[in-house]
N, C-alpha and C positions, 0 to 999 in steps of 0.2 A: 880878118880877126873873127874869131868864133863870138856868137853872141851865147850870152848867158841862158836857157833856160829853164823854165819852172813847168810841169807838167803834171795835171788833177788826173789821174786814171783808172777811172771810174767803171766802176761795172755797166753803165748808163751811158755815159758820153764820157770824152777823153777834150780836156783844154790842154791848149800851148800859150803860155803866156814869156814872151821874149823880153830880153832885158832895153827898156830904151823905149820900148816899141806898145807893150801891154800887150793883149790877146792875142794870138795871129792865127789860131784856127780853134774849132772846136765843131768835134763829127762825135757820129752814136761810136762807140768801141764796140765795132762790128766787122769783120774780116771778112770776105767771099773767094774762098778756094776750090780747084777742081781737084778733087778727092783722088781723081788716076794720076795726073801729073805734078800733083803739091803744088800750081801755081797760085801766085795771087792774082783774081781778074778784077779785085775791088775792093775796098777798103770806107770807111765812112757811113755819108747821108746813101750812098750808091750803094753800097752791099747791105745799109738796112731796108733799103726798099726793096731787095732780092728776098729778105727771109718770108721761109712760106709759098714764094713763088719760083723755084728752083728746076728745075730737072733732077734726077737724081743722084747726077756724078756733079754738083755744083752745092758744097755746101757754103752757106751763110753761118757763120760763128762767131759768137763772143768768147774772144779765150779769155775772160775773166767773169768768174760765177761769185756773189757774195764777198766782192771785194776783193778777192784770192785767185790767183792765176790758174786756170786748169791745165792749160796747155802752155808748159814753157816756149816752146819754139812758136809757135803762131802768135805768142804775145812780143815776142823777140823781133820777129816779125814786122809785126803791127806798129812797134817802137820803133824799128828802123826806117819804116815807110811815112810814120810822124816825123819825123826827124828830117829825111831828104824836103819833104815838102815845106818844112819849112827853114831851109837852106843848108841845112848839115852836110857838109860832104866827107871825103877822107882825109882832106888837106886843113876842115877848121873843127875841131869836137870839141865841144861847149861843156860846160861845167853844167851838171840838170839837178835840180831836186825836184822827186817825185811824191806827190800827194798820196800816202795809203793810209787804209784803216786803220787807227790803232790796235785791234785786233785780230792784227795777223800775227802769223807765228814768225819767229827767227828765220827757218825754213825758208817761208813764203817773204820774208824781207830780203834776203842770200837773195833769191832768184828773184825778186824786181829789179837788185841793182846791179846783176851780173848781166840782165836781159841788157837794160839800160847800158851798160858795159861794152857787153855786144853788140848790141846796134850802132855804139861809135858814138857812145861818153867818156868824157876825157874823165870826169867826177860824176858819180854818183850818188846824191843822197836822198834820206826819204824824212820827211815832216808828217807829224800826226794830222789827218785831216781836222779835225776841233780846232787843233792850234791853229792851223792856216785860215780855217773860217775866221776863227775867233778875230785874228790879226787882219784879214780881209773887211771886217763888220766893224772895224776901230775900235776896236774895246779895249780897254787903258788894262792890257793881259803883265805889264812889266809892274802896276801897283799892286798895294794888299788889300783889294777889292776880290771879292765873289763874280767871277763874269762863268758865267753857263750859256752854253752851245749846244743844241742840239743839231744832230746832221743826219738827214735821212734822204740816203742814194739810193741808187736801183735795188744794192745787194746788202748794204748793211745800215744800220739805224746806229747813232754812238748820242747818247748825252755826255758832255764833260764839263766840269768845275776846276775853273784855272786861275789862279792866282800866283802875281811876282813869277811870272814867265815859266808858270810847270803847272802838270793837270793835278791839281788836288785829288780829285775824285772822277771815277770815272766806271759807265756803265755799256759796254756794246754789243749788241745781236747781232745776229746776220740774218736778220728779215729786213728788207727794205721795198720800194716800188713794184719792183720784177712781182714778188709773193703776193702782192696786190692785183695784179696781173693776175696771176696764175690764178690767186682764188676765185675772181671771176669767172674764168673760164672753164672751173670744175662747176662750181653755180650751174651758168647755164647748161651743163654737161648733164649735170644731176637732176636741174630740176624741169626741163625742157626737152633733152635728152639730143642736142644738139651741140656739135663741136664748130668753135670760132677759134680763130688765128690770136699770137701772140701782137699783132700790132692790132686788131679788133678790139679785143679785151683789155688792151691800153687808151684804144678812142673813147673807150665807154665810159675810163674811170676818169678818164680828161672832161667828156661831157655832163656827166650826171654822177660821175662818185664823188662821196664828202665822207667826213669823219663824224657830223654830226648833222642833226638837223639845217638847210640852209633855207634861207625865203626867196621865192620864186623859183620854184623846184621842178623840173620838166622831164617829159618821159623820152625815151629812145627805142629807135626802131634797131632791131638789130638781126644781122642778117649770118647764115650760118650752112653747114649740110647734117639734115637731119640724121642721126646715127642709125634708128631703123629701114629708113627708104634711101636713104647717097643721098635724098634732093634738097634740092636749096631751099630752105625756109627761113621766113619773119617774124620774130616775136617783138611785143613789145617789153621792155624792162623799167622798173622805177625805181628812183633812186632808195627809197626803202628797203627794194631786195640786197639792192647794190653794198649801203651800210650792211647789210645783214651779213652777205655773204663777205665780206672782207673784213667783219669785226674781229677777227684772230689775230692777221697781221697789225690793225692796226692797233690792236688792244697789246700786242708783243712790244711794239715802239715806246706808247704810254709805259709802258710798265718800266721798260729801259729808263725813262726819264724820273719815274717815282722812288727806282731803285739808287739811282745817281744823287739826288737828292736825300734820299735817307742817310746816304755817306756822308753827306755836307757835313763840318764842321760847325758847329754855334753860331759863331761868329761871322761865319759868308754866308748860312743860309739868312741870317738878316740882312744882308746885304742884297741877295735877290729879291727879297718885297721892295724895297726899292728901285734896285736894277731891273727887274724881270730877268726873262727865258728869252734869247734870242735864235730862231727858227731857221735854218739853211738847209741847202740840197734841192733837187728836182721834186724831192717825194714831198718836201712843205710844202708844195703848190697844192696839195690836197684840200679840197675846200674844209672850211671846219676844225679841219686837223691843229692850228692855233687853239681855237675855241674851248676844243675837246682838252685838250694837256693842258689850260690855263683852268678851266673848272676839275678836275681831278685833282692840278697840283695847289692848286687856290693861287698861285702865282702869275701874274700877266707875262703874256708870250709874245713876244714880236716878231714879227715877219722881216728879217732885212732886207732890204732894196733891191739886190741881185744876186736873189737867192742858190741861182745857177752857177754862174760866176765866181761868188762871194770864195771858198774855195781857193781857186786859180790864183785868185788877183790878192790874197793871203801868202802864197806860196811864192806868189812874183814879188812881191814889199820884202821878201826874202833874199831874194836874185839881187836886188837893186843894192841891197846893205847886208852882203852874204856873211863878213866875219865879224861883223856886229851880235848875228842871229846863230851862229854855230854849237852854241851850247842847249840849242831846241831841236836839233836834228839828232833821231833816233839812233840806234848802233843796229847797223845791218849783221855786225855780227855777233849779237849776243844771243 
C-alpha cells in the first residue's frame, strides 16, 4: 500500500513528511550531474557538499531558484529520486501534496504537479506555504481570528493574513536567505576585493549576521582568493559590515510584512496586537530578524518552535485528514 505523502520543496532544503510515520527525510534541494552524460552522481547533504568543489564536467544545481523551478527535468528528476528513497516504486504511487510559494505563476504550479506526476504520483496537489506553516504552528486558521505567518526560505519571503481557512491578505517577494548570501559576497567582493564561495558567505551569516543589533557580538575570520593576486587571503568581518551589507534584502522581507499588514482588515489587525506575528522558514533563524519586524511593525513576533519543519509537518496534518483539508488546496490549473 502506497503511503501518503506531503512534500515542502524548497529552494533551500526539500522535506518528506509520510503519512503515519512524520518526517522521513530532509536534504539541501541540490542535485549533482555530469554535464557530458546527464547522469545523476548525487543528490542531497552529498551534492551540497560538491558545490564549488567540482571539476568542470560535474555540475552541483539547484533546479529551483526563488521558489520557482528552472529547470523542469532536473527537478523531475530530483522528485523521482525523493520518492524512490523514500519507498515509492511503480507498483505503489502515493497521493503527494506539495508545499509552494504562493506566488508562483499557473505555469510554474502546471509544472510542479506534472513533475510530481512524472516522477510516479498517483495525485498531485499543491498547498500555500503560509497555510501549511500556519496549520503546522496550531493556529486556530478554520476561526474568525487574524492569525499572520510570516515565511522566509532560501528564495522567497511571503507574509499572509488567514482567517476561517483562507488567506485574507497577502504580501510575497522573491528575496529570501540565498539574496542574503549573495549580498555578502558582493560586500566582500566590493569592499575587500576578494571572492568567497556560496557555502562561505552562508557560514558567515550563520556566524555573525543579524538583522539588528545583537549582545555579545564577535568578529569572523574569513578566508577567500584575493581577485588582484589568485592568492588566498584573511580578512576579518564584523557583524556591523555584515547588517550593512545585507540591509536590502532584509529591508525587502520587512517591507513584505508592512505591506501585508496595511491590507489587514480593521477588525484582524486588532486581533494581531493580541495574537502577534508568527516567524517560520530557515531564513527566521536570522538573529534579530524577530526584533527588527516587531519594532517597525509595533507588533510582537514570535519565533515558532520548529521553524524548519513547521512547513512540512503543516502540509503532513494535511495527508493525515486529506478530504477534510481539500477546499485549501490551490488549482494547479488556473
Amino acid at each position: 500500500m502506497a503511503r501518503d505523502l506531503a512534500i515542502d520543496l524548497g529552494t533551500a532544503n526539500t522535506l518528506v513528511y509520510a503519512r503515519g510515520e512524520g518526517i522521513v527525510l530532509n536534504e539541501p534541494s541540490v542535485i549533482a550531474l555530469n554535464s557530458q552524460t546527464k547522469e545523476v552522481l548525487a543528490m542531497g547533504k552529498e551534492a551540497w557538499q560538491m558545490i564549488g568543489r567540482t571539476p568542470s564536467y560535474i555540475v552541483a544545481v539547484r533546479p529551483l531558484r526563488h521558489g520557482a523551478i528552472t529547470d523542469f527535468e532536473v527537478t523531475q528528476r530530483m522528485i523521482r529520486l525523493l520518492l524512490e528513497r523514500v519507498g515509492v516504486s511503480r507498483f505503489n504511487k502515493p497521493r503527494v501534496i506539495i508545499c509552494v510559494p504562493s506566488a508562483i505563476t499557473a505555469v510554474e504550479r502546471r509544472a510542479v504537479t506534472e513533475a510530481a506526476r512524472r516522477a510516479g504520483a498517483a495525485d498531485a496537489q499543491l498547498i500555500e506555504q503560509p497555510m501549511a506553516a500556519a496549520i503546522g504552528a496550531n493556529l486556530p486558521i478554520n476561526e474568525p481570528i487574524g492569525n499572520m505567518v510570516i515565511d522566509i526560505g532560501g528564495g522567497t519571503s511571503e507574509a499572509a493574513l488567514i482567517s476561517l481557512g483562507g488567506v485574507v491578505a497577502l504580501e510575497a517577494v522573491r528575496v529570501g536567505s540565498f539574496d542574503i548570501d549573495h549580498a555578502i559576497q558582493g560586500y566582500v567582493r566590493r569592499q575587500y576585493g576578494i571572492a568567497i564561495g556560496e557555502r562561505t558567505a552562508e557560514e558567515i551569516k550563520l556566524t555573525i549576521g543579524s538583522a539588528a543589533p545583537t549582545p555579545d557580538e564577535v568578529r569572523a575570520e574569513v578566508r577567500g582568493r584575493e581577485l588582484m593576486s589568485g592568492l588566498p587571503k584573511t580578512v576579518v568581518l564584523t557583524p556591523a559590515e555584515i547588517r550593512e551589507a545585507t540591509d536590502e534584502p532584509v529591508s525587502a522581507m520587512v517591507d513584505a510584512v508592512l505591506e501585508c499588514l496595511a491590507q489587514a482588515p480593521p477588525e484582524l489587525a486588532q486581533d494581531l496586537i493580541q495574537q502577534g506575528i508568527h516567524l517560520v522558514g530557515g531564513g527566521g533563524l536570522l538573529r534579530g530578524l524577530d526584533h527588527r519586524i516587531a519594532a517597525e511593525a509595533d507588533v510582537d513576533v514570535h519565533l515558532v518552535q520548529t521553524p524548519l519543519e513547521c512547513v512540512v509537518l503543516g502540509a503532513g496534518r494535511c495527508i493525515e485528514s486529506y478530504e477534510a483539508v481539500k477546499a485549501m488546496f490551490m488549482d494547479s490549473k488556473r
